[in-house]
N, C-alpha and C positions, 0 to 999 in steps of 0.2 A: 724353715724350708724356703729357699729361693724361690720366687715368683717369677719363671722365664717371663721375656718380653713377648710382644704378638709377635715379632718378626721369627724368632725363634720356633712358637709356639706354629705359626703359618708353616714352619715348613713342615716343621717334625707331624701337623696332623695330614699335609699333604700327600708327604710319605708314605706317610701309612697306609693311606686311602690306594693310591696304585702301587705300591706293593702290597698292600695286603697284610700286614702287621697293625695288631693292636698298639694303640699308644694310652699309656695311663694320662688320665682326663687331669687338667688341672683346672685351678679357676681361672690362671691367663690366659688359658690355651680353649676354652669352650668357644669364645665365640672366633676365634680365629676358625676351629672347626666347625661353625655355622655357614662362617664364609667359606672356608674350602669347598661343602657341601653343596653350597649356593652355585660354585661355578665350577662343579666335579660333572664328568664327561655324559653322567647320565642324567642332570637337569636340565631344566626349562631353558634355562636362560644361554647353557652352552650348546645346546638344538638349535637355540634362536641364530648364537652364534657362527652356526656352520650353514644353518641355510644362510645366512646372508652371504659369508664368503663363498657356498658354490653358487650361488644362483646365478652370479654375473659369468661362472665359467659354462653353466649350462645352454645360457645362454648364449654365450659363443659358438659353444659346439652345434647347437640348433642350428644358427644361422649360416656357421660353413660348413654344414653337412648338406644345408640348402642349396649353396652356392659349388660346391662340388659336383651335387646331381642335376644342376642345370649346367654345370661346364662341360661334362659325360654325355650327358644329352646333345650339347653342341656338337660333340666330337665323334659320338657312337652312333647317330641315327642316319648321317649323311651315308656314315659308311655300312651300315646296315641296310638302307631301304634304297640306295642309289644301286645300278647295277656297275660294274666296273668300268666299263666302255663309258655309261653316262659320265662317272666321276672323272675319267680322264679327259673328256670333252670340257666339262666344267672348270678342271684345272689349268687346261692349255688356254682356253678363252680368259681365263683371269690372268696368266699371265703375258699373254697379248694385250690386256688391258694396260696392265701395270708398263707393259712396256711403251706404249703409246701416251701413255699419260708420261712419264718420267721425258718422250721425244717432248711433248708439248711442251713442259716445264723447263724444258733446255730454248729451245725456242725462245720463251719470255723472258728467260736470262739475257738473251743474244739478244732481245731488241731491247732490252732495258739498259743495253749497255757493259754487264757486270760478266760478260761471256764473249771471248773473240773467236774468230773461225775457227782456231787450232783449237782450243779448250772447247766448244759445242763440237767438232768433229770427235775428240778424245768420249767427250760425253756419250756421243751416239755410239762408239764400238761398245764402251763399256757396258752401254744397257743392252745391245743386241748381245753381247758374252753372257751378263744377265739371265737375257732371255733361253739363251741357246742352253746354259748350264740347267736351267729350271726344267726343260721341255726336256733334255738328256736325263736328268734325273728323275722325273712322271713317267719317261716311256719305261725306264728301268725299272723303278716301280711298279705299271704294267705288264712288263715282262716275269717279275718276281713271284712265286705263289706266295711271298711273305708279304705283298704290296698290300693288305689292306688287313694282314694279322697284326705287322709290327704295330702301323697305329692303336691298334686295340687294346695293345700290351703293354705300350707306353701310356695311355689314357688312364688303364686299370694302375698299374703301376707308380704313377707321378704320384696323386695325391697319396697314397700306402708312406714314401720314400718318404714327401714332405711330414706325414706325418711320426715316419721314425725318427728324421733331423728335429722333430718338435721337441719330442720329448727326449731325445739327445742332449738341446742345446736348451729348452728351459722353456719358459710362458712365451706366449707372443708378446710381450712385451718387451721382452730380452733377447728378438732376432734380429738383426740387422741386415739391411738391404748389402748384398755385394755388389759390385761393378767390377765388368772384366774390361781390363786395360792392356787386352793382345793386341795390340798392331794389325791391323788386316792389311796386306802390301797387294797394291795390284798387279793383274797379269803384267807384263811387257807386251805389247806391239806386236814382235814375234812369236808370242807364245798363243796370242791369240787370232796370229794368221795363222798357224798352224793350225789351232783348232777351227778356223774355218774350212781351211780345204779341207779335212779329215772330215766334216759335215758335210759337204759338198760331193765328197767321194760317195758319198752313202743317198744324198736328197741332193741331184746336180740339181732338177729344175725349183730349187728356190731362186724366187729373185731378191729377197730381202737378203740370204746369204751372198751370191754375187758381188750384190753392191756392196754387203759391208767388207768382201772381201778386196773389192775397187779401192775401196778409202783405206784398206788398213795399207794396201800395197802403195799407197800415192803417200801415206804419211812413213813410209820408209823408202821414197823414191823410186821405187820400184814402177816407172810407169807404165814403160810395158807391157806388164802385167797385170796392171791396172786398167789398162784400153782392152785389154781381152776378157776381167772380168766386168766391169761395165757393158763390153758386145752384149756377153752374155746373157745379161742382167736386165740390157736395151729389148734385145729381142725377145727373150720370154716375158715381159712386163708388154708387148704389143707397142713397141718404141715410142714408149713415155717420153714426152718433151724432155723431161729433167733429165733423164739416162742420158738417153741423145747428147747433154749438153757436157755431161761427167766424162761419156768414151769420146767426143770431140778435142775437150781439154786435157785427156791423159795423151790421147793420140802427139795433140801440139806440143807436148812439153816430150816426150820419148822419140819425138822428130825432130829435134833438135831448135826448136820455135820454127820450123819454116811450115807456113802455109801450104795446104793441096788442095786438090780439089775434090779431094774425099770431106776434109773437114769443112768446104764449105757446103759442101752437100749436108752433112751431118747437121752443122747451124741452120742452114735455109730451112731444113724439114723440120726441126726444131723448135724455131722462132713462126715457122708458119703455122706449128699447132700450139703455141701458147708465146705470142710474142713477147710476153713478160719475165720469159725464161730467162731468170736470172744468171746461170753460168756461161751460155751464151752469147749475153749482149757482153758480158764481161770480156770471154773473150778473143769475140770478132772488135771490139776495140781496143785492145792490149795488141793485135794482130795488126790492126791498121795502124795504128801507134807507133809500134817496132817496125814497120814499113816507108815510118815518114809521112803518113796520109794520115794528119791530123786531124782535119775537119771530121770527115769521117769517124774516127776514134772517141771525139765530143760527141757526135750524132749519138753513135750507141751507147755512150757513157750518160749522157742528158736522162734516156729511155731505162737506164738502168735504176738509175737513182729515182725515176720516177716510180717504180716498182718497190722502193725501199718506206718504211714507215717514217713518218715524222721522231728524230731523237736516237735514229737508229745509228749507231757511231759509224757505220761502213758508208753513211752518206755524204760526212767529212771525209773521208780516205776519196771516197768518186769525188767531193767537189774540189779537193786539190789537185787529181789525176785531172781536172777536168782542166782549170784554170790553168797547169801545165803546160796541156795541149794546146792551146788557145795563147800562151804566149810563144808557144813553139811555130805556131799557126802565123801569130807577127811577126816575126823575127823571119822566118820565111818569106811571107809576103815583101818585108823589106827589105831585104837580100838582093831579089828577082829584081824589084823597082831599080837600084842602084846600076843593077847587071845592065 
């Protein structure tokens, strides 16, 4: 009688063991059937073998089962113990925050240099659209009886979803992070004057709308339109120097550049409650300038640039305006002398 090998004997006593079939014992095949024994489903050592492999998964699920009922807590108690009125008070000052902090950061841009007037003005519509689109969709949600179910059923729901994509697609080891690479295209200029006045129609006495609707109308020339919504904008703000300075400059440029005596009114009151008023000093010297009244032009231009930070790039742009004027100032002077 052939004496199978162990390999042989390994399997054939394996076999048998989870099917269930007797195997005649051989002497090569005993201790193969020792060892099968040794690591068959119901010993020691294959107990030992599975607590090891689940314990690191049990331990997973512990820790994001933890991490789940503190993210639901984040999500479910605001909207539980807040009443509605409060939460939307809370959401409209966060995004009053956020919009004020995004003006600031445009600011540091523009005096660091890495942001010019057109690109900070682009910047400021965009975050007041921002703002207006986030504060349109809070009231809607206040208005909504879904406004504070849908959160709760998207809360309940996410982690359920994530964990049917889990066991969908395999261990956490085998997910991989996606990135979405849509395009996000911004408004147009017109699309979001439109949706100014359409806010406007509904809340006239904003002033923060006004103005942003002054700027969107001056960056499509429209000025016009622009000097009416700066008025606006001047008078319910309690004629803020800077207003002032915005519906003087739309005034000058949709008057064809000629001077009145409305726009010097509008600069004198202007410049006498914050002489620093930067659109102003701008320009009553751009006015005396195009007049031929040089000296002058230097006056307000010097007073401007003293308003301006150290490094701030528009302080080059005034000290060439300035230097301009100043040989335009000589060249004059020695005209007259010959005359």
């Amino acid at each position: 009688m052939v004496r199978p090998d162990c390999a042989t004997a390994d399997r054939r006593c394996c076999s048998s063991r989870y099917r269930h079939k007797p195997t005649p014992p051989t002497a090569g095949s005993r201790k193969c059937i020792v060892r099968c024994r040794t690591t068959s489903p119901g010993s020691s050592a294959a107990r030992d073998n599975l607590h090891y492999r689940a314990e690191p998964m049990i331990t997973f699920w512990l820790y994001a089962g933890l991490l789940l009922v503190i993210a639901l807590a984040f999500i479910l108690v605001p909207q539980l113990r807040l009443p509605r009125g409060q939460v939307d008070v809370d959401r409209t000052r966060a995004n009053v925050g956020l919009y004020r902090e995004r003006l600031r950061d445009l600011e540091i841009q523009r005096d660091a240099g890495t942001l010019d007037a057109i690109q900070l003005e682009v910047g400021r519509v965009e975050a007041a659209r921002n703002l207006l689109d986030d504060t349109r969709i809070s009231k809607h949600a206040a208005d909504t009886p879904l406004g504070r179910t849908i959160p709760l059923i998207a809360a309940l729901s996410t982690p359920l979803l994530a964990l049917m994509l889990y066991l969908h697609w395999g261990s956490q080891d085998q997910l991989m992070l996606a990135r979405e690479h849509a395009g996000h295209s911004a408004r147009s200029i017109e699309e979001i004057t439109t949706h100014l006045e359409v806010l406007l129609g509904a809340t006239p006495d904003s002033v923060e709308g006004w103005s942003l609707l002054g700027r969107a109308y001056t960056k499509q020339e429209r000025m016009a339109d622009a000097a009416y919504a700066f008025e606006r904008a001047a008078t319910l703000a309690g004629r803020s120097s800077e207003l002032l300075g915005d519906w003087a400059q739309a005034l000058y440029f949709a008057g064809k550049r000629q001077w009145t005596p409305q726009l010097q009114a509008l600069t004198d009151e202007a410049l006498a409650n914050d002489p620093q008023e930067a659109t102003s000093l701008k320009l009553v010297g751009l006015a005396r300038f195009e007049a031929g009244r040089y000296t002058e032009a230097v006056i307000y231009w010097e007073r401007l640039a003293a308003t301006l930070p150290e490094g701030d790039p528009r302080r080059l742009t005034i000290s060439d305006e300035i230097s301009h004027a100043r040989e335009l100032t000589k060249a004059s002077t020695t005209k007259e002398m010959r005359q």
